[in-house]
N, C-alpha and C positions, 0 to 999 in steps of 0.2 A: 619388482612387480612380476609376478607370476603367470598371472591372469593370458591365458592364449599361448602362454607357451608350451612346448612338447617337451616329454621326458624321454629319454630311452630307459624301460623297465626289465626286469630278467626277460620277459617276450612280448616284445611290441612294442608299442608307444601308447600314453593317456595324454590325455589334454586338462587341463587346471581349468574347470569353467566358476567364472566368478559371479559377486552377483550386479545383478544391475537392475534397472528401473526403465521402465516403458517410457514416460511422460512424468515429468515436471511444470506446473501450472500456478503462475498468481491466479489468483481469485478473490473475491467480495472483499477488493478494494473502496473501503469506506473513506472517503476524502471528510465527512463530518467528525468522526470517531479515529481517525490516523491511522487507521489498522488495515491490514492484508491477508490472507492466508495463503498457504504454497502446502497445492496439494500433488502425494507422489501416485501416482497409478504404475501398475505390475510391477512391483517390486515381488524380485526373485533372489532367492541364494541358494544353490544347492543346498549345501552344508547347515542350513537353517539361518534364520535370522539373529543377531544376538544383539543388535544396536543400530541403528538410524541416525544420524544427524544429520541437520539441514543448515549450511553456514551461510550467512548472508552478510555479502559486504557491498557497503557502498562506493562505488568509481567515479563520481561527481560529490566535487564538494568536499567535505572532512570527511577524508575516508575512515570508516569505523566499520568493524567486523562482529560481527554475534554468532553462535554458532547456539542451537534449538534440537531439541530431543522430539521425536516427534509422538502420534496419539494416533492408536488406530482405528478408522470408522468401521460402523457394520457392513459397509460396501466392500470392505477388505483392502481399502485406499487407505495412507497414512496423512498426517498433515499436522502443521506445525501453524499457529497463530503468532503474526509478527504486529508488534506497538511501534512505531514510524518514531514515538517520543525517543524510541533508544536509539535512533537515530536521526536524534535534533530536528525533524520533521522532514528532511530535505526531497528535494523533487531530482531526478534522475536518474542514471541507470544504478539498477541494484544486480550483483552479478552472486547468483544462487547454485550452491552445488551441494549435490548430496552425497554424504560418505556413508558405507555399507560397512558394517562389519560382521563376518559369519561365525557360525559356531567352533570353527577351526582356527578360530582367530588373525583369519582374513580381515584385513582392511583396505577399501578402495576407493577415492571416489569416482561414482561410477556415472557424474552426471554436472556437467555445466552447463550454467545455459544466466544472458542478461535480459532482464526485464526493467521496463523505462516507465517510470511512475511520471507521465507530465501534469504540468503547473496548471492549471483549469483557466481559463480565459472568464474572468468577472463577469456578470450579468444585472446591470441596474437599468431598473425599471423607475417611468414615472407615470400616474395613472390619476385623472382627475374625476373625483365623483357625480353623478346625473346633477347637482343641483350649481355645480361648479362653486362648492363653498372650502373642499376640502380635497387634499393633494395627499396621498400614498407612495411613497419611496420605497423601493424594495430593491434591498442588494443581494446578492446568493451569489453562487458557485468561487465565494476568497478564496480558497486554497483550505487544507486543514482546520476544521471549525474550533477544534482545541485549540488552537492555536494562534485564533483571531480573539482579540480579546473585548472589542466592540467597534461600532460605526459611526463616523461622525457624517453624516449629510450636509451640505453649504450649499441655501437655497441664496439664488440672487438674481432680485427682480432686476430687470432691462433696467425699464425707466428709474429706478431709484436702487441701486446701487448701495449705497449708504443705511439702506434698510434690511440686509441682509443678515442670515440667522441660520445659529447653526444646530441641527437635532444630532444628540447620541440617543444613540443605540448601544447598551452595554449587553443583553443576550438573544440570541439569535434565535429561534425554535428548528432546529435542525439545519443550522448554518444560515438560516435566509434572515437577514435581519429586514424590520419594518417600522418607518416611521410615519407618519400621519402630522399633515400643516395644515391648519388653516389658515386658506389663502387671503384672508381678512387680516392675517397677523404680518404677514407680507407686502401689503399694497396692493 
C-alpha cells in the first residue's frame, strides 16, 4: 500500500494520494421485496476512476460474501442494488466495503463500515366489525415478505374450546396478511 506514503524524488518529495469515498450508506431497505441499496457519496481518485466495487459480507449467521459493480446516478453518487435472497434472507450485521480502483491501476479499499439489518417485531391485530357479526385478523411486519410463504390464524373461543378453527392466509398484499371470521362460525 502506497496510499500516504512519501517518496524521495530527484528534488523534494511527492505524496501518493489515493482514492477514497466521503460516505457509504444502506438505504430503501425493503423488508417486503428482501432488497437494500448501498449508496457511495464523494467518491474521488486522482488518477480517474477505472472500477468500483462494493463487497458485502455477512458476520451473523452463514457467512456468505458477494462482491457488486456498481451504477452511476445523475447526482454523480454511485450505488449498487443488493437481493438479501443471495444471502439466504438473514437478519444481522452485514459488513460493506468499497474497493477503488484508478486509472494507474491503483487498487484500494478505501472504505469499511457494518450495518445491522434487524429482525422486525410481528404486529397482529384483531378488530371486530360495528355489527359484531365479523372478526378481521391482520398480521404484518414477519420479517422478509418473500419469504413468508403464508399465515395460519388459531381462533379459540374461551367458553368452547373444541370449536376452534383455523384460517390460512397464502398471500399477503405487501407483506400484511388478512383474514376475516365470522363470529357465528365460532360460537
Amino acid at each position: 500500500n502506497y496510499f500516504g506514503d512519501e517518496f524521495e524524488a530527484v528534488k523534494g518529495t511527492f505524496q501518493v494520494s489515493g482514492p477514497k469515498v466521503k460516505q457509504v450508506k444502506l438505504t430503501n431497505l425493503n423488508l417486503t421485496k428482501g432488497t437494500f441499496r448501498i449508496v457511495l457519496k464523494g467518491v474521488e481518485a486522482k488518477a480517474g476512476i477505472k472500477k468500483i466495487d462494493v463487497i458485502v459480507k455477512t458476520l451473523s449467521g452463514t457467512k456468505i460474501r458477494k462482491v457488486y459493480g456498481v451504477k452511476k446516478a445523475k447526482s454523480g453518487n454511485y450505488y449498487t442494488d443488493v437481493d438479501m435472497k443471495q444471502f439466504k434472507y438473514q437478519y444481522g450485521t452485514y459488513e460493506i466495503a468499497v474497493q477503488i480502483e484508478d486509472k494507474n491501476g491503483m487498487k484500494e479499499v478505501v472504505e469499511r463500515k457494518n450495518e445491522v439489518i434487524e429482525e422486525p417485531t410481528p404486529v397482529i391485530k384483531a378488530k371486530v366489525n360495528k355489527k359484531v357479526t365479523k372478526l378481521t385478523l391482520t398480521a404484518a411486519n414477519l420479517g422478509i415478505a418473500v419469504n413468508v410463504r403464508g399465515v395460519r390464524f388459531k381462533v379459540v373461543p374461551l367458553k368452547k374450546k373444541s370449536a376452534a378453527k383455523t384460517y390460512s392466509v397464502a398471500n399477503g398484499k405487501k407483506g400484511v396478511y388478512t383474514a376475516t371470521v365470522s363470529l357465528e362460525d365460532i360460537g
